[in-house]
C-alpha positions as a Markdown table, in Angstrom:
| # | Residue | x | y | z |
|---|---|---|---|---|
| 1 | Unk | 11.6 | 34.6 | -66.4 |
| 2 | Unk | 13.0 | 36.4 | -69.5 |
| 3 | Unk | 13.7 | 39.2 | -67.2 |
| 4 | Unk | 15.1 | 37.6 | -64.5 |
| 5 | Unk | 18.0 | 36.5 | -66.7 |
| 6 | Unk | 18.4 | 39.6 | -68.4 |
| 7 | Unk | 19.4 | 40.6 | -64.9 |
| 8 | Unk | 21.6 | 38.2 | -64.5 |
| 9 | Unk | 23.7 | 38.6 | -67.5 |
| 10 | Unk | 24.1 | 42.1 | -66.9 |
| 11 | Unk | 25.3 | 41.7 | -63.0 |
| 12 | Unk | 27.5 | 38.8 | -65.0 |
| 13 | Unk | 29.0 | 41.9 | -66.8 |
| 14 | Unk | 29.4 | 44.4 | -63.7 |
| 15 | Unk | 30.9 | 41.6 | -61.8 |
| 16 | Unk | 33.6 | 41.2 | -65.1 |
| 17 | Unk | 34.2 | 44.8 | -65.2 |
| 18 | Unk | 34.9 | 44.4 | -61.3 |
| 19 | Unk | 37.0 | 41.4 | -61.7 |
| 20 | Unk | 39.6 | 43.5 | -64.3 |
| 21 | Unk | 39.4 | 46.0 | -62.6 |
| 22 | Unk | 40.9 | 44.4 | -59.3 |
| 23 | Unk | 43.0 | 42.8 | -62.1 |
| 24 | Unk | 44.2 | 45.9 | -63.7 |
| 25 | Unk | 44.8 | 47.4 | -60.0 |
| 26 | Unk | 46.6 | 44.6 | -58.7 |
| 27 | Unk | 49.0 | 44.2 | -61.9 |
| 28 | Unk | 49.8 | 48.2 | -61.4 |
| 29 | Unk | 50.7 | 48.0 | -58.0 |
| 30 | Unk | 53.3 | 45.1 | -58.8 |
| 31 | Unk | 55.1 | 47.2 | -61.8 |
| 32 | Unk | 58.4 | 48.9 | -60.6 |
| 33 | Unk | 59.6 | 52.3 | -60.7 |
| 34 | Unk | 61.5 | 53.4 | -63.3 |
| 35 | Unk | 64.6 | 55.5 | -62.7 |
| 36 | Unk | 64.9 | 58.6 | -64.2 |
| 37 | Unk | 60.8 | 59.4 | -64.8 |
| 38 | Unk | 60.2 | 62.8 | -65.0 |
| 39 | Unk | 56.9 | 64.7 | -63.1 |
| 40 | Unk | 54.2 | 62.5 | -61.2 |
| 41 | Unk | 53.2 | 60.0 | -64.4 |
| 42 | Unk | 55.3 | 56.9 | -64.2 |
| 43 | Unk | 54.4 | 53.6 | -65.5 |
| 44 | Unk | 51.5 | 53.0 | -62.8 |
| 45 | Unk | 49.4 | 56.0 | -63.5 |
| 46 | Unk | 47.7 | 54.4 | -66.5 |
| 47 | Unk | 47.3 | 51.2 | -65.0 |
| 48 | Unk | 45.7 | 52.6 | -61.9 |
| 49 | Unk | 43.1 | 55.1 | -63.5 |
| 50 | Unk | 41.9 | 52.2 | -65.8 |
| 51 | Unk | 41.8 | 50.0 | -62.9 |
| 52 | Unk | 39.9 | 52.6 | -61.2 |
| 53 | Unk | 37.8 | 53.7 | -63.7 |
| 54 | Unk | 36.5 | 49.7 | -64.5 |
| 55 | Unk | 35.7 | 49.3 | -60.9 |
| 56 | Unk | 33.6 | 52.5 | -60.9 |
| 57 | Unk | 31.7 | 51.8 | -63.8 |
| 58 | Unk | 31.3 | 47.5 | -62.1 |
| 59 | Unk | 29.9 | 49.3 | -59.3 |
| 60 | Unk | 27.2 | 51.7 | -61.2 |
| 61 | Unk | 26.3 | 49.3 | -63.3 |
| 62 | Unk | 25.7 | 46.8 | -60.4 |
| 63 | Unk | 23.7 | 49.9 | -59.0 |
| 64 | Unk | 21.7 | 50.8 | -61.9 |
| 65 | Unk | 20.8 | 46.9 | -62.4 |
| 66 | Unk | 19.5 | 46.4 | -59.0 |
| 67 | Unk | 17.7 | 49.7 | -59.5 |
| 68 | Unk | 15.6 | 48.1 | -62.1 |
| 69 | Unk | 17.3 | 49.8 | -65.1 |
| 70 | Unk | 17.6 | 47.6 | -68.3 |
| 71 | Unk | 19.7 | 48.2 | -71.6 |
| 72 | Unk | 17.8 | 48.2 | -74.5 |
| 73 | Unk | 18.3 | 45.5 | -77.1 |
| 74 | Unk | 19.9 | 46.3 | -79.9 |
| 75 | Unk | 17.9 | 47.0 | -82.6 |
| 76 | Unk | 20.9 | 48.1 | -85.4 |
| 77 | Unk | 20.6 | 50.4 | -88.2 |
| 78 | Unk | 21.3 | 47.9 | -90.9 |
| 79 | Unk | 21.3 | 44.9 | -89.1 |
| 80 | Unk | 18.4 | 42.6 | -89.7 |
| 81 | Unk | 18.1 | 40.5 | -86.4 |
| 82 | Unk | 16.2 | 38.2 | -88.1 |
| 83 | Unk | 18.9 | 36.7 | -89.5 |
| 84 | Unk | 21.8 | 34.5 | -87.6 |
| 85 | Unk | 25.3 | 35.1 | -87.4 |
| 86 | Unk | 27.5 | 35.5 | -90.7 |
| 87 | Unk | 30.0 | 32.3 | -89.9 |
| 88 | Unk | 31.6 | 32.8 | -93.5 |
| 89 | Unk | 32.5 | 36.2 | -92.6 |
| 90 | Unk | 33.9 | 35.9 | -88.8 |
| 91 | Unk | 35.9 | 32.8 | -90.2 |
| 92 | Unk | 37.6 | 34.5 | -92.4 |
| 93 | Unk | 38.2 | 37.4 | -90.6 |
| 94 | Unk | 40.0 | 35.1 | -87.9 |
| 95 | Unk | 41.5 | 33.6 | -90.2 |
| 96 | Unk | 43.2 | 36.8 | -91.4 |
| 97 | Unk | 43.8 | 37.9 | -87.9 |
| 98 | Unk | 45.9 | 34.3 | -87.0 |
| 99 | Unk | 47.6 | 34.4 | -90.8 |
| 100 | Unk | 48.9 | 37.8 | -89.2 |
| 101 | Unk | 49.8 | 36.1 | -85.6 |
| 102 | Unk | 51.5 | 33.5 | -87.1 |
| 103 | Unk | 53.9 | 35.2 | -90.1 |
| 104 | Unk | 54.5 | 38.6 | -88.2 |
| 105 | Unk | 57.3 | 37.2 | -86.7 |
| 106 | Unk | 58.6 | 34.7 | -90.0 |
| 107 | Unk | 57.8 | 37.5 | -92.5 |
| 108 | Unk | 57.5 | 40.7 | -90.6 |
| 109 | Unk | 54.9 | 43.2 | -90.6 |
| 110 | Unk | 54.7 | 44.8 | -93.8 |
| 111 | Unk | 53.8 | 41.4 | -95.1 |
| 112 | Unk | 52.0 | 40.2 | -92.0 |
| 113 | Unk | 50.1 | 43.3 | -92.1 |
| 114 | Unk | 49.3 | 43.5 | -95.5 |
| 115 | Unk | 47.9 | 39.9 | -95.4 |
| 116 | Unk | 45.8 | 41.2 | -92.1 |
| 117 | Unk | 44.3 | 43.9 | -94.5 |
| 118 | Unk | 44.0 | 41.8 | -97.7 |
| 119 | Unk | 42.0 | 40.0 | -95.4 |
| 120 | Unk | 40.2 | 41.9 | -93.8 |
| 121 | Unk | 39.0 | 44.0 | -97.0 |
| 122 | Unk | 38.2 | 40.4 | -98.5 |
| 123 | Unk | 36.8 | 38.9 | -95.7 |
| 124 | Unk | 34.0 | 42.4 | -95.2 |
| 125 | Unk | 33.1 | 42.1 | -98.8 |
| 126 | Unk | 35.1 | 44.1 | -101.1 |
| 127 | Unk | 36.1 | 42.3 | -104.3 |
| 128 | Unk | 38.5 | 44.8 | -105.5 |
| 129 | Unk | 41.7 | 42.5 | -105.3 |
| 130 | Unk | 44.2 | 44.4 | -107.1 |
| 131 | Unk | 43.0 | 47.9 | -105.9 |
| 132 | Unk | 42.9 | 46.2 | -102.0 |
| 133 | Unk | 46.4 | 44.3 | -102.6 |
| 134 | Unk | 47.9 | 47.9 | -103.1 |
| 135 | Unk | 46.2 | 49.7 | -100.5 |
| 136 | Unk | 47.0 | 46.7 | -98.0 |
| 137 | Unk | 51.0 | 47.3 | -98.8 |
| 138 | Unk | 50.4 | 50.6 | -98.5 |
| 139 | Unk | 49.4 | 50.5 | -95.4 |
| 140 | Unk | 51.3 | 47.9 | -93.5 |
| 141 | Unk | 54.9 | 49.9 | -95.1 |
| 142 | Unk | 53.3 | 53.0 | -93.7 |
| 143 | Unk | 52.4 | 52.0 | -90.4 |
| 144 | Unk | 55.8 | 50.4 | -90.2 |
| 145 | Unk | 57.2 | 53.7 | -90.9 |
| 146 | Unk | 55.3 | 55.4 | -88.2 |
| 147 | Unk | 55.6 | 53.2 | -85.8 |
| 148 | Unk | 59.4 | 52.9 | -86.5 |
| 149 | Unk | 60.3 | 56.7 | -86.9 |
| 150 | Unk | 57.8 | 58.3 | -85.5 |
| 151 | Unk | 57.2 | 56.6 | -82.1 |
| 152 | Unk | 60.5 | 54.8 | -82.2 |
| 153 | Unk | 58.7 | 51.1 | -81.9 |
| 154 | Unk | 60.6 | 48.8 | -83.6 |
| 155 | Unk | 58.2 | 46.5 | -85.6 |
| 156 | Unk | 59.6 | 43.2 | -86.9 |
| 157 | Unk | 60.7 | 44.1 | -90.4 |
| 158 | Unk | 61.4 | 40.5 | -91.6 |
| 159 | Unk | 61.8 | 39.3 | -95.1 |
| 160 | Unk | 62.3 | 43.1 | -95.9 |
| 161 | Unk | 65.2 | 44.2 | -93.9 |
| 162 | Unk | 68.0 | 45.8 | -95.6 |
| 163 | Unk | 64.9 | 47.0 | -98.0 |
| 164 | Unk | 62.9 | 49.2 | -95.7 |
């Protein structure tokens, strides 16, 4: 019985991987050219070899299922299954991930962001506040920097403009 549902659940995931992958095809096909694109990659291209490339694995998964093949349960190398699920830990981690939704577009993203990795840091057990608050606004600056000058995506600078 055990198995039976096993095989279930994994046709339940080929026939997701399927599902975006019509998805992801269909979407592609409905983006328009862009003037002025250079060589044979425009916008679709992406789109399309994702697309393809779900559908591919939906269908050799689907294959390999029906063929009697079976993942093997995950047996971790420092997880102890025993145990359940750490609740503590996820809440606070989506807790820092919607603090981050919510203030990226109030504060902007060095703040957002550093709140993200405060969070984060805190959140996966590191009790290093100070040292984490530092490396937090570290980060978030630099990645604004980078993604502002050096792949010209302008990130919401917020409370900071005029600063940064």
């Amino acid at each position: 019985m055990a198995a039976v549902k096993q095989g279930r659940s994994e046709l339940g995931v080929a026939l997701l991987l399927l599902i975006l992958g019509g998805w992801a095809l269909i979407d592609a096909t409905q983006l328009a050219a862009v003037e002025g694109a250079r060589g044979p990659v425009g916008p679709k291209t992406v789109p399309i070899a994702v697309g393809i490339l779900l559908v591919v694995s939906a269908v050799l998964l689907a294959a390999d299922i029906l063929r009697g093949g079976r993942g093997e349960q995950e047996a971790g190398e420092d997880v102890d299954l025993s145990h359940g699920s750490d609740w503590k830990t996820l809440g606070l981690l989506v807790a820092a991930f919607v603090a981050n939704v919510l203030l990226i577009d109030r504060l902007g993203w060095p703040v957002s962001g550093a709140v993200l990795f405060f969070g984060t840091t805190f959140a996966l057990g590191s009790r290093h506040l100070i040292r984490n608050a530092i490396l937090s606004v570290a980060l978030s600056v630099s990645t604004w920097y980078l993604f502002n000058l050096g792949l010209g995506i302008a990130l919401p600078v917020g409370i900071l403009k005029g600063i940064l």
